[in-house]
C-alpha positions in Angstrom: -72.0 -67.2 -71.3 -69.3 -68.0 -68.9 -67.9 -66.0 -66.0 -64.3 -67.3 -66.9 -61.6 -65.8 -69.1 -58.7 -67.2 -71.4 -55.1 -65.5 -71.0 -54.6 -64.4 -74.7 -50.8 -63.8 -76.0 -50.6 -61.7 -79.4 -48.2 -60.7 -81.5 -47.8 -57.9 -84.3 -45.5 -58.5 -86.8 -44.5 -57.0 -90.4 -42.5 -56.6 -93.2 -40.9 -53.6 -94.4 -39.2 -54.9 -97.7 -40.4 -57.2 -100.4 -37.0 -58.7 -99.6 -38.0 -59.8 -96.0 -40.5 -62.2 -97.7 -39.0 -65.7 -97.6 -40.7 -68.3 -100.5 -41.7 -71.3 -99.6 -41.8 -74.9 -100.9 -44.6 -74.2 -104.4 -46.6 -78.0 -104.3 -45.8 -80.1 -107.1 -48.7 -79.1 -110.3 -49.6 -82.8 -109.9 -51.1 -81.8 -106.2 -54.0 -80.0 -107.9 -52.8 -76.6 -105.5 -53.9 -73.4 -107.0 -54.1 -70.1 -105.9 -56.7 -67.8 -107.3 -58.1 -64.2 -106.4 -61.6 -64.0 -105.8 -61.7 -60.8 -108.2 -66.0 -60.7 -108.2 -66.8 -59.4 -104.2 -69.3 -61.5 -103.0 -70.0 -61.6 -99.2 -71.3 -65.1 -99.1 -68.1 -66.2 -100.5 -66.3 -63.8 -97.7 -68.3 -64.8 -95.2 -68.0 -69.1 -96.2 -64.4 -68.6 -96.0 -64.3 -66.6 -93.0 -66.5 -69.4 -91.4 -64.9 -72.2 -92.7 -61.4 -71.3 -91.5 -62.2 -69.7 -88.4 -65.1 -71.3 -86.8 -62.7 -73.3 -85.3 -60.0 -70.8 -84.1 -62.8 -68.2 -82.4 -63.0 -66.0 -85.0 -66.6 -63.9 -84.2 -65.3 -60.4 -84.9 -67.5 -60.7 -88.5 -70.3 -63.2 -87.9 -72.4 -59.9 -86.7 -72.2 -58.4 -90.0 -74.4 -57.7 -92.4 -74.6 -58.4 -96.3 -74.0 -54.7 -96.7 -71.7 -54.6 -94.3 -69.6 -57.3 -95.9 -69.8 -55.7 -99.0 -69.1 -52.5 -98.9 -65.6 -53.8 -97.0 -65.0 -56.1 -100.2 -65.7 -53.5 -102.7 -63.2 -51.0 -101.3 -60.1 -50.4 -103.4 -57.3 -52.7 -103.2 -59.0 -55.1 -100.8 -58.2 -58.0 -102.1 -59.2 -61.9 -101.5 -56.8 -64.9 -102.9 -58.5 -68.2 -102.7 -56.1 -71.9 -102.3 -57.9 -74.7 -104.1 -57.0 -78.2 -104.6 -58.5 -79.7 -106.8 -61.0 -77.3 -107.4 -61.9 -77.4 -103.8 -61.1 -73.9 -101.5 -58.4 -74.8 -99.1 -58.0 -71.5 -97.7 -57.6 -67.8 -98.4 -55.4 -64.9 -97.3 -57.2 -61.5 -97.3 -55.4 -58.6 -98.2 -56.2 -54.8 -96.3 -55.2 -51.8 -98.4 -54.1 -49.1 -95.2 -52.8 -45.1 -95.6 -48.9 -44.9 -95.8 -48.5 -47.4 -97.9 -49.0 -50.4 -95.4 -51.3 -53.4 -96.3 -52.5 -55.7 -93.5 -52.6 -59.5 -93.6 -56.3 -58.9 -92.1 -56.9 -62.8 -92.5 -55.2 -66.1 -93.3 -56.0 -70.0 -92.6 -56.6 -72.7 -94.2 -59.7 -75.5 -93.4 -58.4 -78.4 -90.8 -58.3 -80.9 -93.5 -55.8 -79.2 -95.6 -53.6 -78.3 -92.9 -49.9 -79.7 -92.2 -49.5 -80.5 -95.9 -47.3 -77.4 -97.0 -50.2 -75.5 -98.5 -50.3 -72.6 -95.7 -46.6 -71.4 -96.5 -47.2 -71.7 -100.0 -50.7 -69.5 -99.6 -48.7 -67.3 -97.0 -45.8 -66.5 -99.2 -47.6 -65.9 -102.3 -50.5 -63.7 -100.5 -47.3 -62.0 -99.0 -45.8 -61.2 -102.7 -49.4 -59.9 -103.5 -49.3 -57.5 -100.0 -46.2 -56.2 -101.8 -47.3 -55.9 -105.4 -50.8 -54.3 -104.7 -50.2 -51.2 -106.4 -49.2 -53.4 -109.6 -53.4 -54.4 -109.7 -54.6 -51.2 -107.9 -52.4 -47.8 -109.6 -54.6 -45.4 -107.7 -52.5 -46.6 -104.5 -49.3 -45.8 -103.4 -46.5 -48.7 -103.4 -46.2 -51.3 -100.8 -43.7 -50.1 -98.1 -44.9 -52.4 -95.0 -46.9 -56.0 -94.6 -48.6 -56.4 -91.4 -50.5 -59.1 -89.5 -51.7 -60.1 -85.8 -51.7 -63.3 -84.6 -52.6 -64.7 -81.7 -52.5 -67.6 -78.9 -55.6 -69.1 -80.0 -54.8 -69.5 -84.0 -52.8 -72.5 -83.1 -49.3 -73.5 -82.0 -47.4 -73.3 -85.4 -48.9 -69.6 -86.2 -46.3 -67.5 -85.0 -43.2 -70.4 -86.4 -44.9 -70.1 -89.9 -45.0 -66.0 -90.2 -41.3 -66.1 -89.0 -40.3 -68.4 -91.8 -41.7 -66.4 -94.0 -40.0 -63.2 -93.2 -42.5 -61.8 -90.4 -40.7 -60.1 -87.5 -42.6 -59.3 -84.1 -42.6 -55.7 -83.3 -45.7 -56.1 -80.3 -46.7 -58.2 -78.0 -49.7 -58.3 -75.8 -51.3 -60.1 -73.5 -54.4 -60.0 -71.9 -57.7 -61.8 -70.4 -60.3 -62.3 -72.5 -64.2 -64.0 -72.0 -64.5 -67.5 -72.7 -66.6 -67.8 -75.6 -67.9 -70.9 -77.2 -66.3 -71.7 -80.0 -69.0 -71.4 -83.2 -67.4 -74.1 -86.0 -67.6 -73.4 -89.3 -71.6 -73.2 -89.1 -73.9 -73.5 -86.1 -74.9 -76.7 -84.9 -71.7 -78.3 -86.1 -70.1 -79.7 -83.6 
């Protein structure tokens, strides 16, 4: 572990109507895109997603967890999962947070380097957004959607902040602060 430290900008931003969100461009059916939710909570599914999409952005907030840990997260009402394949292959996922008042945080959303840059992220944003904003529809024990929230942050990548804003996201923080260099784990150990 390093002595040194990483200035780290991020920003909270939110919806407070379904008619903030802003769609995006839906891929062709010939592209093979699909977007599923992972409706069975299964922590080694979690927890290859989580992996697989942020081992390489730093994301180490969940690799401590345990199986029980994982799951009794998953199993809680209104947490939802929704999965991007192509091709029958997982792209990416958008993970959906029920909170009190209403609110539902974005509490993660990426998509694997080698689907990146082709369109799928806005499509898997906007339609994970819609889901934020329907949740009660799926989960009638919980009180309607009134705000959809996410953090970002410096270290998720250059476009992050570009792509919430064309959705609809508006910054209402923003924060910036040192934090330890950490090593960046991959999507498993030993992968890089």
């Amino acid at each position: 572990m390093s002595d040194s430290t990483t200035t780290v900008t991020t920003w909270s931003m939110e919806q407070t109507s379904p008619a903030d969100l802003r769609p995006a461009r839906v891929p062709d059916t010939s592209s093979g895109i699909r977007i599923e939710r992972a409706e069975v909570p299964s922590p080694e599914f979690s927890r290859f997603l989580y992996t697989a999409v942020g081992g390489d952005l730093s994301w180490t907030d969940r690799l401590p967890w345990s199986y029980e840990r994982w799951r009794a997260y998953l199993e809680r009402p209104g947490v939802e999962t929704w999965v991007a394949y192509e091709h029958g292959t997982p792209a990416g996922y958008i993970e959906l947070d029920p909170q009190p008042e209403g609110a539902v945080e974005i509490i993660y959303f990426g998509l694997m380097g080698q689907f990146q840059g082709r369109g799928i992220g806005g499509h898997l944003l906007a339609f994970g957004t819609a889901r934020a904003w329907d949740l009660a529809v799926r989960w009638p024990e919980r009180e309607p959607t009134k705000r959809v929230w996410l953090h970002t942050c410096s270290k998720d990548g250059p476009h992050a902040v570009a792509n919430y804003e064309r959705r609809g996201f508006r910054v209402f923080e923003t924060r910036t602060e040192e934090e330890p260099d950490v090593p960046v784990p991959g999507p498993w150990p030993g992968a890089r």
